[in-house]
C-alpha positions in Angstrom: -44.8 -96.8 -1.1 -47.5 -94.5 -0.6 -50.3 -97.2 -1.5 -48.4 -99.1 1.5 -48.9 -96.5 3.9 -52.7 -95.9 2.4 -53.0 -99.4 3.0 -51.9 -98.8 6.7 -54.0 -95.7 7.1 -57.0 -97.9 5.9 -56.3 -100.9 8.4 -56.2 -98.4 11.7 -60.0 -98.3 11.2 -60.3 -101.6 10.8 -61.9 -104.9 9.9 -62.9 -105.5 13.0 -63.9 -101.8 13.9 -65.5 -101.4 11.0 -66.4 -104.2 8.5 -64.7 -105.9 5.7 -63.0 -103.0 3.4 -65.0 -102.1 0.9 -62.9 -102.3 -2.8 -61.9 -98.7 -4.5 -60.8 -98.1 -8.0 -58.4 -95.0 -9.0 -60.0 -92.6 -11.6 -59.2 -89.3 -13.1 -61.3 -86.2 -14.4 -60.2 -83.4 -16.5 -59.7 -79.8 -14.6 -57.8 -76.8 -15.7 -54.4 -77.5 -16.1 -54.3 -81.2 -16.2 -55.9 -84.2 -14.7 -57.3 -84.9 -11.3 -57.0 -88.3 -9.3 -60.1 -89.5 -7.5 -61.0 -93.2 -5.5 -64.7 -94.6 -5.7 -65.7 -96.7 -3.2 -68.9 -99.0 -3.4 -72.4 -97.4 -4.6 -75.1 -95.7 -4.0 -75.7 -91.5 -3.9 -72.1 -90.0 -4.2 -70.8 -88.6 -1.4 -67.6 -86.5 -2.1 -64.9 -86.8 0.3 -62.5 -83.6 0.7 -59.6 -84.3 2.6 -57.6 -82.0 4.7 -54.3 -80.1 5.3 -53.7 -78.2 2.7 -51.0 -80.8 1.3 -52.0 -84.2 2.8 -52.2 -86.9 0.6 -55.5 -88.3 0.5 -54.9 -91.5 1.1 -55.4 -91.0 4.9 -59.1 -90.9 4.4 -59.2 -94.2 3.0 -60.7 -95.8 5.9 -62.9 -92.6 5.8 -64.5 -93.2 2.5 -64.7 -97.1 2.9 -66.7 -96.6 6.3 -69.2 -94.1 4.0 -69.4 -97.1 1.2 -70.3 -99.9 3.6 -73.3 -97.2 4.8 -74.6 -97.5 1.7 -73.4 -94.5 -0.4 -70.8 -94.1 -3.1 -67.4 -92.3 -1.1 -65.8 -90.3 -3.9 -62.4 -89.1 -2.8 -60.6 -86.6 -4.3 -56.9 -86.3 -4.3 -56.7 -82.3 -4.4 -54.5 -80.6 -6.7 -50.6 -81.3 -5.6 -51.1 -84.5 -3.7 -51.4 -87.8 -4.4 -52.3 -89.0 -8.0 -53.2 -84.8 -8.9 -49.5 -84.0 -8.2 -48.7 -83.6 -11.5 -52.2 -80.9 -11.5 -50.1 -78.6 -9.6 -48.4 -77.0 -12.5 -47.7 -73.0 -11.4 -49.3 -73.3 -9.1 -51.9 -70.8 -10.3 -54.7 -72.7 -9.3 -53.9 -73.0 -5.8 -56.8 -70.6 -4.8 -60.5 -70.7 -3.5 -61.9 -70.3 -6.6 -59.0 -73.0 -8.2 -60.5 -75.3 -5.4 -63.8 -74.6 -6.1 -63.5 -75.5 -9.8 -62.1 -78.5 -9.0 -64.5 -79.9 -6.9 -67.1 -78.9 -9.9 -65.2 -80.6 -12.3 -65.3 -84.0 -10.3 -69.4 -83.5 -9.5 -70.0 -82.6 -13.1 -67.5 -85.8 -14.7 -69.6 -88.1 -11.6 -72.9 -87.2 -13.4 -75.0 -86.3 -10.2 -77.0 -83.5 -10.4 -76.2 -82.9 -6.5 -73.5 -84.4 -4.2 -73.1 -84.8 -0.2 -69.7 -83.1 0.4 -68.1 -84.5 3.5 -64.7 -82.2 4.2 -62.3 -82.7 7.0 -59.8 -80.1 8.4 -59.1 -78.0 6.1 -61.4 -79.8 3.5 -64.2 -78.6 5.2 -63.4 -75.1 4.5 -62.6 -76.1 0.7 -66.1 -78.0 1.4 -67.6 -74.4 2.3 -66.6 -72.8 -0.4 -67.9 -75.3 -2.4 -71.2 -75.3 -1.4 -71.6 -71.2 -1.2 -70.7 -70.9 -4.4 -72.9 -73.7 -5.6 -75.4 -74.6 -3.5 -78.0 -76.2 -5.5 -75.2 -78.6 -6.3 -75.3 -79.7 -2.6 -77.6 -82.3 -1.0 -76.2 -82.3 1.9 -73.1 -80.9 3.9 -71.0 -82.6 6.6 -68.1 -81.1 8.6 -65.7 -83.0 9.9 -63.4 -81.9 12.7 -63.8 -78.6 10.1 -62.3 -75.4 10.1 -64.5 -72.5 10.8 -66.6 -70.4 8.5 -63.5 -68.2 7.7 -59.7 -67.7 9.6 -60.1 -64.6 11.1 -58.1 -64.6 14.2 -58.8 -65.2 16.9 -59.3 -68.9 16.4 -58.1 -70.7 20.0 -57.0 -74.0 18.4 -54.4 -74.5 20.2 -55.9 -76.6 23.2 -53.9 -79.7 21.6 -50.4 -78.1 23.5 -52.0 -79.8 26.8 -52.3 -83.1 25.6 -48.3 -83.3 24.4 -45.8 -85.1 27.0 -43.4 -82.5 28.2 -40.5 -83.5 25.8 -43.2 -84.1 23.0 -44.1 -80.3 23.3 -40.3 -79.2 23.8 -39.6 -81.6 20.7 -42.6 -79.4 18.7 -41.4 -75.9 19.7 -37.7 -76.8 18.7 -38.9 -77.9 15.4 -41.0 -75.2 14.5 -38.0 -72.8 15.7 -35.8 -74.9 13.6 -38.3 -74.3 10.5 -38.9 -78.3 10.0 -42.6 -77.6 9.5 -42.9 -82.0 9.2 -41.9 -82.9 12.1 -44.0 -80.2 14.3 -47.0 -81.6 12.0 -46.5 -85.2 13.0 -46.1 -84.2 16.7 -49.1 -82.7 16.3 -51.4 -85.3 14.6 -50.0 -87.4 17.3 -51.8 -85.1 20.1 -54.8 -85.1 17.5 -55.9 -88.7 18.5 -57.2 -90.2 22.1 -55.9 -93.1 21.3 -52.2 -93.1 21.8 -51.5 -96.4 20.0 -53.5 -95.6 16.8 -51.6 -92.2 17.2 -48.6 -93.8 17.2 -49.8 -96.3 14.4 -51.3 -93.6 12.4 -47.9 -91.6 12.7 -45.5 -94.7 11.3 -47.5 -94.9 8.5 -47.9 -91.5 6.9 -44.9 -91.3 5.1 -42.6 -87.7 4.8 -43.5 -87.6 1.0 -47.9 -87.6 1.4 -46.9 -84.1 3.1 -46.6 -81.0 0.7 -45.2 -78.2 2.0 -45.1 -76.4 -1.5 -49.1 -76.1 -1.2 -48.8 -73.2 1.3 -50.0 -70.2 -1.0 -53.5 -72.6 -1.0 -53.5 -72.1 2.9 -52.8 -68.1 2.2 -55.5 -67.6 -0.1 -57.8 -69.1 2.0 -56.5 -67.3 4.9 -56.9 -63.7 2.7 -60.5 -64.5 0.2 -62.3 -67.3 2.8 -65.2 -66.0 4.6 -69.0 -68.0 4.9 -71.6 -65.3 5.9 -74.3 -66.7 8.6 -77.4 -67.5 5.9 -80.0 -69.9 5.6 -79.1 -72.7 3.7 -81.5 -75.2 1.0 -79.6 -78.2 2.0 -78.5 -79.7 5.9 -75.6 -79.0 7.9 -73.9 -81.4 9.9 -71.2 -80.5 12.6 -69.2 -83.1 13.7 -66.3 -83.4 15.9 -64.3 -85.6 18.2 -65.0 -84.7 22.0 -61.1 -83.2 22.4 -60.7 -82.7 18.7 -58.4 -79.2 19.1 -60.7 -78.1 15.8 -63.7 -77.4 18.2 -62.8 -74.0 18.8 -64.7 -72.7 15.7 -67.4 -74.8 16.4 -69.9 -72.5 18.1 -68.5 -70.2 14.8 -69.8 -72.8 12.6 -73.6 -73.4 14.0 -73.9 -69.6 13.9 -72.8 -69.8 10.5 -75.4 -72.3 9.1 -78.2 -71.6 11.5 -80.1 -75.1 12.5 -77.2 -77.3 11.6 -77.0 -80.2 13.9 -74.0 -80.6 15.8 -72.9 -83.8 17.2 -69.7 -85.1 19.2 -68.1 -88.2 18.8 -67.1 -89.4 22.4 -63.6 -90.5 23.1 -62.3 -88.8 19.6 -59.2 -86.7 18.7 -59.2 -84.9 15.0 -59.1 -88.1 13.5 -62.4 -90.2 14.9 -62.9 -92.6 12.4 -59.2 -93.8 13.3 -60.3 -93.2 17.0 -63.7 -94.2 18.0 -64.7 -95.8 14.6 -68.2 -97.6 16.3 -69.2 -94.1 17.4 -68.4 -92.1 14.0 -69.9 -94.6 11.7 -72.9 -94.1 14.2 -72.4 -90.4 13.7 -72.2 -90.7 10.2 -75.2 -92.7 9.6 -77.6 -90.2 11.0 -75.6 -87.4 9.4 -75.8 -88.5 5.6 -79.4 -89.5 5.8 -81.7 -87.9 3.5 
């Protein structure tokens, strides 16, 4: 079931918005306490994909990584410790850290064989993304954030702005679930006022399924939230910023260029959190000038 909702995830950004799907193959890479699942997609210099949440299965980045593919590169995605095909990584949950992250993404980079990697993190992925690249940044060629979080989660961090865009019963709906503690059903109202697009948010919503979400990842989220924390440096690799024009994520985004000083920062026009599922034309645009070397 959950390769049927990948499957669905993958369609929303097309054939006809973005090319013929390029064909992935599941692998897996030895980390500290177990094995880690990863998808490759086409080939060319590996860019590694970090998805978001913390606790999303991966598989909503598929149509991510097959967009970077058909630009030319090799999309690595990683299914992070917990999700996916690296549930069974989770173990005590020990590694559920910043540093347990970052070792993770060096496993993968160091079992890919590449002396560097673009990292290309989304959400939350873009802080593990961070992290990654401060603590190992001649391993980096390149960085792209993606609808990101900010350079740490210091309050306060006005991310809130998606309220506005939420019907009135939609927002009732997410207050009384979040009162009720049914943390799922406020996160699917709220990817829903994530997108510009109402009917890809609507199609986006049917096919994530209750099971890709991972509640039990939490102490990942308060690690971050406690250890987290990019100091504004000069950098020996590029910086993209990239977000959807009323992405609710922007509000660290003037955070983020003083962070890496002479990133660029570009905006993806009629784009929620989600662009390459909303505006894919203008993020594969985006993308292209972002990941060139």
């Amino acid at each position: 079931m959950k390769w049927l909702a990948a499957l669905a995830l993958a369609w929303l950004a097309g054939p006809g918005d973005a090319g013929a799907a390029v064909p992935c193959r599941m692998d897996r890479v030895a980390a500290v306490d177990g094995e880690l699942a990863y998808r490759s997609c086409g080939r060319g210099d590996p860019v590694l994909l970090v998805p978001g949440g913390p606790g999303l299965d991966a598989g909503y980045m598929l149509g991510l990584a097959q967009m970077v593919a058909a630009l030319g590169y090799r999309a690595v995605l990683i299914e992070p410790r917990g999700t996916g095909g690296s549930r069974g990584a989770m173990g005590d949950g020990a590694q559920l850290t910043v540093a347990g992250s970052v070792a993770d993404l060096e496993a993968l980079r160091s079992a890919l064989g590449a002396a560097r990697v673009t990292l290309l993190g989304h959400s939350f992925g873009g802080a593990v993304a961070q992290a990654y690249a401060a603590a190992h940044p001649s391993r980096v060629s390149r960085l792209v954030l993606l609808s990101s979080a900010g350079p740490d989660f210091a309050p306060p961090r006005p991310l809130d702005g998606w309220r506005a865009r939420l019907p009135a019963a939609d927002l009732a709906a997410y207050d009384a679930a979040r009162k009720a503690g049914d943390r799922i059903t406020a996160m699917r109202i709220k990817f829903r006022a994530g997108f510009f697009d109402s009917t890809r948010a609507r199609a986006f919503d049917a096919a994530l399924l209750d099971s890709a979400i991972h509640l039990d990842l939490a102490p990942l989220a308060e690690d971050f939230r406690r250890r987290f924390s990019i100091r504004p440096a000069t950098r020996p690799f590029p910086v993209a910023i990239v977000a959807g024009d009323i992405d609710w994520i922007r509000g660290d985004e003037a955070r983020l260029a003083a962070a890496y000083r002479g990133a660029s920062v570009r905006t993806i026009a009629r784009a929620g959190h989600f662009p390459w599922i909303d505006a894919p034309q203008a993020t594969r645009r985006v993308l292209r000038a972002a990941l060139v070397r």
